[in-house]
N, C-alpha and C positions, 0 to 999 in steps of 0.2 A: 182588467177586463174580465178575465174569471172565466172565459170560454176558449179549451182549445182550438175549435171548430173555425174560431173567427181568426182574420189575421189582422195582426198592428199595423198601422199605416206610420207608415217613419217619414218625417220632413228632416232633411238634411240643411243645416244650414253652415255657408263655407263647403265652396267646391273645390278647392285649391288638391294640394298631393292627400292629404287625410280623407279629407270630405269626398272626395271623389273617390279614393279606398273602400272606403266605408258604404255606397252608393252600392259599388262593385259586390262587395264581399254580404251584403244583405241578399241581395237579387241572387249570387250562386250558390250561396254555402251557408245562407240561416234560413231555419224554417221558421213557419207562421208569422212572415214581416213582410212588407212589401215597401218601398220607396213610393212615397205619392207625390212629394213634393222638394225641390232643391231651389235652395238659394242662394245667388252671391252677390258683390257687387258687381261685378265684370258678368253680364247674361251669359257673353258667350261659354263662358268656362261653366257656369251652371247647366248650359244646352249640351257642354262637351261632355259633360258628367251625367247627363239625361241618355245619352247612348248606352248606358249598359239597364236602363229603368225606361224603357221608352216612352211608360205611361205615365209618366211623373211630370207633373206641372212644374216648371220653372219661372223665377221671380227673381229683381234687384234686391224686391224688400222682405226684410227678415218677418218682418211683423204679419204675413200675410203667412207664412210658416207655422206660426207658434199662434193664432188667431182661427189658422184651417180646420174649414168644419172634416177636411179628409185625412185630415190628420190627427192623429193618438199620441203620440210621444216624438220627442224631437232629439237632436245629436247637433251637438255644437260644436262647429271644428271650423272656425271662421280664427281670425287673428288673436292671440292671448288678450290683448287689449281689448275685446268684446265681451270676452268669457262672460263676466260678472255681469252683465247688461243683459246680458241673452237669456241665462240662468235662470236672472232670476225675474225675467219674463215670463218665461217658462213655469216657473213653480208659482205666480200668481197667475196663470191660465190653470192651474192643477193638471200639466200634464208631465208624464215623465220624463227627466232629460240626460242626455249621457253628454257630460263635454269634456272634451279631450281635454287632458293636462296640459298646462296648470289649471286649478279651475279658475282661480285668477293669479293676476302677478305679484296681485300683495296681500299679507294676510290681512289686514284689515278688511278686502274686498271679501276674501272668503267667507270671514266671519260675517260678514253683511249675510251672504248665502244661507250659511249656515243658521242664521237668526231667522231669516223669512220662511226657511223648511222647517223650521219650529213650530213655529207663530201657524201656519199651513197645516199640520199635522195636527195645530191645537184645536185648531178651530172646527177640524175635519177630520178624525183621524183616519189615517190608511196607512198601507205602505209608502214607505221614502220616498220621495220624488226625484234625487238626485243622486247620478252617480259619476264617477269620474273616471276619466280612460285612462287608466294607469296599467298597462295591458301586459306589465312584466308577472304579473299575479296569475294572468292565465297562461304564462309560455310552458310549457312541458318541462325543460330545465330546471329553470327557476322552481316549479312546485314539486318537483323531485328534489330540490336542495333543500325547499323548506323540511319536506320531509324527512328527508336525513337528518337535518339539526334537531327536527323533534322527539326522533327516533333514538338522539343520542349518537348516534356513527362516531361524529369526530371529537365525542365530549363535550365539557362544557367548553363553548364559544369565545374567544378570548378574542380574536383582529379578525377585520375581514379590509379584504384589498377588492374595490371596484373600480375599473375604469370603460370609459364609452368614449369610440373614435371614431371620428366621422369621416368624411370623404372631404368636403367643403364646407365649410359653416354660409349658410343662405344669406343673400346680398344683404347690407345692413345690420347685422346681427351686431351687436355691444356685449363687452365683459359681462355686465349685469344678464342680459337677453341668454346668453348660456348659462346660469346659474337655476333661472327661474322656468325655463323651455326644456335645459337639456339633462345637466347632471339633480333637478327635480325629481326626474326617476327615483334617484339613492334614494331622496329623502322622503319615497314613499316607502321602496321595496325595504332598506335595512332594517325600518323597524318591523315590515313585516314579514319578514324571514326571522328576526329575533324575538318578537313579540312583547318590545320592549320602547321606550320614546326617546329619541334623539333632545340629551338635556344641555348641550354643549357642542359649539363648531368654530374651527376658523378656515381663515383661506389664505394661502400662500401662493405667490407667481415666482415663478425660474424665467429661462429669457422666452424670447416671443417668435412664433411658428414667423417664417418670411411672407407667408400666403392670410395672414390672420387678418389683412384688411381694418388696422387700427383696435380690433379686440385683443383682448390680452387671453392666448392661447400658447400652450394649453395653458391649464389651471388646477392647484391642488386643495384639495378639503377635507378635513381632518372632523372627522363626527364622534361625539362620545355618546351613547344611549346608556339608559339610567343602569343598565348592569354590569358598567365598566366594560363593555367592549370596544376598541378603538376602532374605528374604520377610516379607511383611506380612498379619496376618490378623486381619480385625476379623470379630467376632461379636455379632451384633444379635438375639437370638431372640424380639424383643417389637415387631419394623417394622412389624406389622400390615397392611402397604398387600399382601403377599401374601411366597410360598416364593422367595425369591431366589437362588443362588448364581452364582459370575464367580470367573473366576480368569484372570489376564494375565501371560504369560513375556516379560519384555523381555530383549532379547537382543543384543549390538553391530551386530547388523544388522536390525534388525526386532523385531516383535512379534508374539506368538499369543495367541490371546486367545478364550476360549469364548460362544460367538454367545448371545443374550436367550435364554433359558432357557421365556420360554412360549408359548405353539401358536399365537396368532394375532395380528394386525396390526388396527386399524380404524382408518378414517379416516374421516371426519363431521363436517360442523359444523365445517371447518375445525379440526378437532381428531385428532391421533394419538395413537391409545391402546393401550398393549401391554398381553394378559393376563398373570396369573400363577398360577401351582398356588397350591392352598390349604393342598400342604405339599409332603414329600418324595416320596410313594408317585406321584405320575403322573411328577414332572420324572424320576423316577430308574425310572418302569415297567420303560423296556429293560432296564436294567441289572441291575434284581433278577431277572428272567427270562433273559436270558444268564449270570449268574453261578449260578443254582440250576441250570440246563441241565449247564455245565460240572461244578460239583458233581457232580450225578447220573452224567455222563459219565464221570468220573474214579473213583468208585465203580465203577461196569460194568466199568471195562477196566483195577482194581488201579492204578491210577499216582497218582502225585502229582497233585493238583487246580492251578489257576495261579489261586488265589482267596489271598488276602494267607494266611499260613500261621501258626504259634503263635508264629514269631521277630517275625517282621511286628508280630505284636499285642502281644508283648513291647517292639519298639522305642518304639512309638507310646505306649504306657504309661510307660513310659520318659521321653520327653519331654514327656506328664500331668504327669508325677509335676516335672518339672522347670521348667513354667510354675505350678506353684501355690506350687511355691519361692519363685520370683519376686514372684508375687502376696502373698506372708508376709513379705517384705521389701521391702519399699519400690519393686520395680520393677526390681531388680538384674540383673544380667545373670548367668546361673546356668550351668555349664558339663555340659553333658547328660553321664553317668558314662559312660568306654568300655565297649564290650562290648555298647550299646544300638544297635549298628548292622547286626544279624542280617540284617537287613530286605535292605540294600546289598549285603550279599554274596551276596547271592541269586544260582544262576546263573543263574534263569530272564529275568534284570534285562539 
């Protein structure tokens, strides 16, 4: 757009727990955006989500979204199985889009993505079109560890251990469906805490949570990136005790490691007791509101956004696609295809 003066009109498509965040967190806590437009299948839950945007038009159909002459840039946070559909709607309207992770569930779809913002770019050049909500990039934590690692703190990097616990895993959810939905995070942030590409993974199962509803919970995944660092990454989405995540860079000289994750301390009764979020949306507030900020910011002033990009989301599916490999074979060690490391080359990295 090129003018601060003006503000972006955001169509939100997918009102569910994300989209309706997102609706939320625009209207209080970003400047120069506004919400014009929300869609979903279900109106009512798009009208329920129109409560915090009152002036925003609501719709069943997506296409009237991403088609809206009131609208500028779109956010796709409707079901993973849309992503790529939406997307890459979106990037042949030429407008810009932010869709939650994954950007799709397989990298073949991504790389579709990733071809058509090419092919877009060629024909028109501008800044990217596409960016993916990978929102660990903008938490406070998180880029205070990067910084240490690149600062050196804990030396050079040798294992890091990540694991993400959830309360319930959502009605439905399949072994595969946590892979590609949840512990997908890893397989954005460790390469880019290392700044390095995930060239090797497998997955391993121990026995199964009583609550897991036919998925195989928790889950472990064992990552090599090209610098020989090993990393570990179990996935619990059914821990119930509350939203966990930790992640620890050990390093030949030390350690970094992401402090308790919830707001308060008590002590009582001879007893310490840590809280914890009842999911993602508080532990990760800052981060969704810093990363939609820059969004917007990066719209206003034509540039590139520094929010994970359509290679980024490529890589990370990429590496989906290469622990369910794993998981189809017996636990094997599965060698992630070249070419999945877009992410690494990054020069913003």
């Amino acid at each position: 757009m090129g003018r601060r003066d003006m503000t972006v009109r955001v169509g939100v498509i997918g009102a569910g727990i994300m989209g309706a965040d997102h609706v939320r967190t625009i209207q209080r806590f970003v400047s120069g955006a506004s919400v014009t437009m929300i869609a979903d299948v279900d109106l009512d839950r798009a009208k329920g989500a129109a409560h915090a945007a009152p002036e925003a038009v609501t719709t069943r159909d997506w296409a009237e979204v991403i088609e809206g002459r009131d609208v500028d840039a779109v956010i796709v946070a409707s079901h993973d199985t849309t992503h790529a559909e939406l997307t890459l709607a979106s990037v042949a309207a030429g407008k810009p889009v932010m869709c939650e992770k994954p950007l799709a569930p397989t990298g073949t779809e991504c790389e579709r993505i990733v071809q058509a913002e090419d092919d877009a770019l060629a024909a028109a050049p501008a800044a990217p079109l596409v960016s993916v909500g990978f929102m660990r990039r903008f938490d406070p934590g998180y880029r205070e560890m990067k910084a240490a690692i690149d600062a050196g703190v804990c030396g050079v990097p040798l294992m890091i251990h990540c694991f993400s616990r959830g309360v319930r895993s959502v009605p439905g959810a399949t072994t595969e469906f946590s892979v590609t939905n949840s512990a997908v995070h890893e397989f954005d942030v460790v390469p880019w805490l290392l700044g390095q590409p995930v060239v090797s993974v497998s997955w391993h199962a121990p026995g199964v949570s009583a609550v897991a509803n036919g998925q195989q919970d928790p889950q472990l995944m064992l990552l090599h990136t090209a610098d020989g660092v090993l990393t570990t990454v179990e996935s619990l989405l059914n821990a119930r005790y509350g939203y966990d995540i930790r992640c620890e860079v050990i390093g030949d000289r030390g350690s970094v490691a992401l402090s308790h994750g919830g707001h308060i301390v008590v002590d009582s009764e001879r007893t310490r007791a840590h809280t914890y979020p009842a999911d993602w949306r508080l532990r990760f507030a800052d981060a969704y509101r810093l990363e939609l900020q820059e969004w917007i910011d990066a719209i206003h002033e034509g540039r590139a956004a520094t929010l994970a990009s359509a290679r980024d989301g490529m890589a990370a599916g990429i590496v989906a696609d290469a622990v369910i490999a794993s998981m189809k074979d017996g636990g094997r060690t599965v060698t992630v295809p070249a070419g999945a490391d877009g992410a690494a080359r990054d020069d913003r990295w």
